[in-house]
C-alpha distance (Angstrom), angle and dihedral (degrees) to the residues before:
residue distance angle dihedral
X1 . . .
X2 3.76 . .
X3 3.90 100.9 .
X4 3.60 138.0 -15.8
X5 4.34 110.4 -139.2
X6 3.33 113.3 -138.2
X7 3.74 92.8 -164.9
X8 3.58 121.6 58.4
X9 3.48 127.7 143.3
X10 3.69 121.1 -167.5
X11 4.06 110.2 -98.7
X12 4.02 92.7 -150.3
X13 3.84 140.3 123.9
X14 3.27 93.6 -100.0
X15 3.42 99.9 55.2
X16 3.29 108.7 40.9
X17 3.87 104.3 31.8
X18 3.91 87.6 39.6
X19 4.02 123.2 26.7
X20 3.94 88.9 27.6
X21 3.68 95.0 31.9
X22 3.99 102.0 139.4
X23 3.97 95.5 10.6
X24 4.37 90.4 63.8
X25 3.85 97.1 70.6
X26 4.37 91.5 55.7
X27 3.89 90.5 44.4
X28 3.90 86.5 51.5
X29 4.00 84.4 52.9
X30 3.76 95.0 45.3
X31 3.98 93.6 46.0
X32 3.71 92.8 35.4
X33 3.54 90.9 -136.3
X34 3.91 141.7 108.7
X35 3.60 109.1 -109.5
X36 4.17 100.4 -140.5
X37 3.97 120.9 -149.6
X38 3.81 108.2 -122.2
X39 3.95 127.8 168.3
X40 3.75 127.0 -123.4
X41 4.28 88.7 -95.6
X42 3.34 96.7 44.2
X43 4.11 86.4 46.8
X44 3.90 87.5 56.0
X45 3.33 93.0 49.4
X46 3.78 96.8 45.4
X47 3.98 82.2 63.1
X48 3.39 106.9 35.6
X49 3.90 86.2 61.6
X50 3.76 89.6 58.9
X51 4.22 91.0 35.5
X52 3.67 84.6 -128.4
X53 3.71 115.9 141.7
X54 3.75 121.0 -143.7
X55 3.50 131.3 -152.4
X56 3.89 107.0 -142.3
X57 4.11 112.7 -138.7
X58 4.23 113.1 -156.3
X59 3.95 109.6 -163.1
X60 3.77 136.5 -151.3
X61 4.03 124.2 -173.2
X62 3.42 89.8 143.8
X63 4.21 85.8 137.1
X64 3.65 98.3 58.4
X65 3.90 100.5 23.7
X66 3.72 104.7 36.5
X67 3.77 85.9 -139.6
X68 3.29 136.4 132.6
X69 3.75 125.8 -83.1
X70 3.49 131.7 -130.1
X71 3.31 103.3 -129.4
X72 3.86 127.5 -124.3
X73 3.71 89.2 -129.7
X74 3.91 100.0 52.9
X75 4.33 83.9 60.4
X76 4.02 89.6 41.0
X77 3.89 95.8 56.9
X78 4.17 90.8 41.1
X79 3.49 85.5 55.2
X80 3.75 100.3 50.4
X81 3.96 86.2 39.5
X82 3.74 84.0 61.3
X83 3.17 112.4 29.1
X84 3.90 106.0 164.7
X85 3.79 91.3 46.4
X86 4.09 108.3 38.7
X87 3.62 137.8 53.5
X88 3.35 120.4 173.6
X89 4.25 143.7 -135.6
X90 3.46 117.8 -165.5
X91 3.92 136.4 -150.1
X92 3.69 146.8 -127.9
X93 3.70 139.2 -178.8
X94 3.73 104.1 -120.7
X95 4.10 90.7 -161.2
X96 3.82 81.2 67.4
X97 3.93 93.1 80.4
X98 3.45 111.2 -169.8
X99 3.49 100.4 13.6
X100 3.68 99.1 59.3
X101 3.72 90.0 53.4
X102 3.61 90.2 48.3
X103 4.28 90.3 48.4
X104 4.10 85.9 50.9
X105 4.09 83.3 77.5
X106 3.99 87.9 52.0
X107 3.38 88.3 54.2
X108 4.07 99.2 49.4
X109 4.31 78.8 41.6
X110 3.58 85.4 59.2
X111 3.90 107.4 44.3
X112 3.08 102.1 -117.1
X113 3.75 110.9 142.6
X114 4.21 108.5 -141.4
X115 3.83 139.8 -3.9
X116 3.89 118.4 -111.9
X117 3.95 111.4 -137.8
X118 4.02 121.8 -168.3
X119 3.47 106.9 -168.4
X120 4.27 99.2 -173.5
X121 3.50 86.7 47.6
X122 4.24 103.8 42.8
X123 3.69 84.6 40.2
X124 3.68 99.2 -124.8
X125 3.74 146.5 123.9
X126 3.71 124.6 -118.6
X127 3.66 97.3 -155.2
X128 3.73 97.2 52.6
X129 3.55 106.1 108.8
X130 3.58 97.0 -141.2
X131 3.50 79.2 82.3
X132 3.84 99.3 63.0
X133 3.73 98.3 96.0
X134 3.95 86.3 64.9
X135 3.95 94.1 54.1
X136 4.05 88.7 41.0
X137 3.85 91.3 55.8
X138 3.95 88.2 39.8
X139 3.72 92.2 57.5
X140 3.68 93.5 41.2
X141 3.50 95.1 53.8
X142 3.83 96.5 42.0
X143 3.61 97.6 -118.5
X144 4.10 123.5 153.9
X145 3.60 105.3 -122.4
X146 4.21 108.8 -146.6
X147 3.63 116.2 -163.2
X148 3.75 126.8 -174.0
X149 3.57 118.0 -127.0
X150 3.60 142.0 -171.7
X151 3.86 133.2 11.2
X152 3.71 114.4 -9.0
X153 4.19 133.5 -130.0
X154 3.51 86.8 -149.5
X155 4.14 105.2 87.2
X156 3.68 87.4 4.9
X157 3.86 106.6 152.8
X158 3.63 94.0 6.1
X159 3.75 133.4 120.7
X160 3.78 108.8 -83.9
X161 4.19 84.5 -11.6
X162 3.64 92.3 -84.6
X163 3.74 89.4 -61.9
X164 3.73 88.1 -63.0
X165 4.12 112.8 144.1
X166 3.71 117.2 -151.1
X167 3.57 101.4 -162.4
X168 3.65 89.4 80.2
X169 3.62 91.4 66.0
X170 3.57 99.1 50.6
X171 3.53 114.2 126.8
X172 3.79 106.1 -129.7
X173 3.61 84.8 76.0
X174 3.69 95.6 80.2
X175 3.91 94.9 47.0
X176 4.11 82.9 85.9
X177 3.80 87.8 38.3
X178 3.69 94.6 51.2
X179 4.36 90.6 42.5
X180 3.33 98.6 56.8
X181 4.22 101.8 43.8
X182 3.99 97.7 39.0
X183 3.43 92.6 169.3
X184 4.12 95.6 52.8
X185 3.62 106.8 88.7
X186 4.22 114.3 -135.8
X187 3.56 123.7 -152.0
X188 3.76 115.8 -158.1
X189 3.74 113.3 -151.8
X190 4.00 126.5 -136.5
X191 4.18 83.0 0.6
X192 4.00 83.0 -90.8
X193 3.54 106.1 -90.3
X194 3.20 133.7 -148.6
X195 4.17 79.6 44.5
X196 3.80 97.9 32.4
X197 4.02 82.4 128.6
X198 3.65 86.8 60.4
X199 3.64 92.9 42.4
X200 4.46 92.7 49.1
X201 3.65 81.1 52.9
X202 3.44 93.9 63.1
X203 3.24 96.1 39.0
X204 4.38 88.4 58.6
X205 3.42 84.4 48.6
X206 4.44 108.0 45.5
X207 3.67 111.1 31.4
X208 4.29 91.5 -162.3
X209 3.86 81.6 70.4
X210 4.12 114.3 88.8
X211 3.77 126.2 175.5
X212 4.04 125.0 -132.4
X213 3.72 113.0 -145.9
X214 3.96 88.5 -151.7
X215 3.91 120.6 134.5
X216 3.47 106.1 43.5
X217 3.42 139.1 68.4
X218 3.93 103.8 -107.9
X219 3.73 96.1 -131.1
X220 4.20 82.3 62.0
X221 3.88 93.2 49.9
X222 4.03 114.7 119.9
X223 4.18 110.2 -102.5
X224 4.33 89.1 -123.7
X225 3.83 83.8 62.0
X226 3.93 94.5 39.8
X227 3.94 82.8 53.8
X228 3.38 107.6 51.1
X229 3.75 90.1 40.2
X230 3.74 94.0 66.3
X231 3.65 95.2 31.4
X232 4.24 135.3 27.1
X233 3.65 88.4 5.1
X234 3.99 104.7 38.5
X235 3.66 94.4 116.3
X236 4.11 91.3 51.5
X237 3.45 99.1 60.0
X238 3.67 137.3 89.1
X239 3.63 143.4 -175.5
X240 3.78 128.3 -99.7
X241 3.79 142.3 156.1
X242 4.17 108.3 -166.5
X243 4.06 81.6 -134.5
X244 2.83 127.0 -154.8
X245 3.83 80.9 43.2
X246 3.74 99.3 53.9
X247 3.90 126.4 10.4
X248 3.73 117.8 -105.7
X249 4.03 86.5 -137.7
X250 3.87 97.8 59.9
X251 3.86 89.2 47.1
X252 4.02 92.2 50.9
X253 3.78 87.4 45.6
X254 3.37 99.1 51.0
X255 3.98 95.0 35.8
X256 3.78 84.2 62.2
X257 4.32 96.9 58.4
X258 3.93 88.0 50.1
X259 3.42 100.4 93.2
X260 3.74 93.8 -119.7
X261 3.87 110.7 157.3
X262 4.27 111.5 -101.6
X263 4.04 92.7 -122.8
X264 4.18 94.1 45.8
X265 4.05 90.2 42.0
X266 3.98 86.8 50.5
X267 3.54 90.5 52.3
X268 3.42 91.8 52.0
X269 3.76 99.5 38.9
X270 4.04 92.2 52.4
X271 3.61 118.9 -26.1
X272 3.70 97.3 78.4
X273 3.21 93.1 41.7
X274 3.72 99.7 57.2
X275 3.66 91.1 50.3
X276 3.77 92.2 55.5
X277 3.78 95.4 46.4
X278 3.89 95.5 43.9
X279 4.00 89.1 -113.6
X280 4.17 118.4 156.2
């Protein structure tokens, strides 16, 4: 295995055209890129060409968006379709209360190995304890929680971002999340830029909190994260592409002229990953 991608969001119909109908066409803007429809076997086969496994992320913000989710269930049955190639995180909609925590147990029930929250998106903040019972469950359960961080392609370069608010997803907001369940380990998405400073501090300071390196191209990544990727931090990061955004191949190709020392980048590449997903 040459990587695992911690960021993959499915490329399909339903998706795109449905859940992210409207938001697609400013992310193509922001990531100068087309976004291309693919379905789940074609997906598989996209990354077992490149021996790259991907971690498939569902997504509910049904709350704040009134869109539709997609469902735990749809990344659960692509993953045990394809076994060798997928694993899969799945989502809830924290301004569900009750009946998020409860689906957190469907999601253990159904393999799937973490829940992917986006707080500028859903609309909510991490640090509100209101929100403890999700994190408590989390832990319990063993499930990876993945937040995304930082500035957002979706509503980039739009009037008032599409009503999308950024503060949510800054990432001092799981410092408190992070402090008070040690043992649940936090993933911080796209290394939260414009406060990835704030976000490597954390890191130096929690070691349950890892960095993803996904949404942006790594030759375009700031030098303080580039630092402390291949040196305090190496054993906190992990890889990610944001696909269909960016391609996983151009981010292992460039990854690989960056000077990055062999034994950090295979931490980053796969180690760190496997011990965070419970792989051999």
């Amino acid at each position: 295995m040459r990587a695992i991608d911690f960021h993959v969001h499915l490329p399909t119909p339903d998706w795109l055209d449905v859940s992210m109908r409207g938001y697609i066409e400013a992310a193509e803007g922001y990531f100068r890129s087309k976004v291309v429809r693919r379905t789940i076997a074609e997906l598989a086969a996209d990354y077992e060409a490149i021996d790259v496994m991907a971690v498939l992320l569902a997504w509910d913000a049904e709350t704040a968006t009134g869109r539709p989710r997609v469902p735990n269930e749809v990344v659960a049955k692509a993953c045990r379709e394809h076994p060798k190639t997928f694993l899969g995180f799945g989502s809830v909609d924290p301004l569900k209360g009750d009946f998020a925590v409860g689906e957190l147990d469907h999601i253990a029930w159904l393999g799937l190995k973490g829940v992917k929250l986006q707080p500028s998106l859903q609309a909510f903040r991490p640090d509100d304890e209101r929100f403890w019972p999700l994190y408590e469950r989390c832990e319990e359960l063993g499930l990876v929680l993945l937040f995304h961080t930082g500035t957002s392609g979706i509503g980039a370069g739009q009037p008032g971002g599409q009503g999308i608010g950024l503060d949510y997803a800054r990432p001092i907001r799981l410092d408190a999340v992070a402090a008070a369940f040690p043992s649940l380990n936090v993933i911080a998405a796209h290394f939260g830029y414009p406060w990835h400073l704030e976000l490597l501090a954390m890191a130096l300071h929690k070691t349950n909190i890892y960095i993803d390196i996904s949404g942006w191209a790594p030759k375009y990544i700031p030098a303080e994260v580039i630092r402390e990727m291949k040196g305090r931090l190496q054993n906190q990061f992990v890889f990610g592409s944001d696909y269909p955004f960016i391609q996983p191949q151009r981010c292992l190709d460039e990854l690989v002229t960056m000077d990055i020392p062999e034994a950090a980048l295979h931490k980053v590449l796969t180690e760190n990953g496997k011990k965070l997903l419970g792989l051999s």
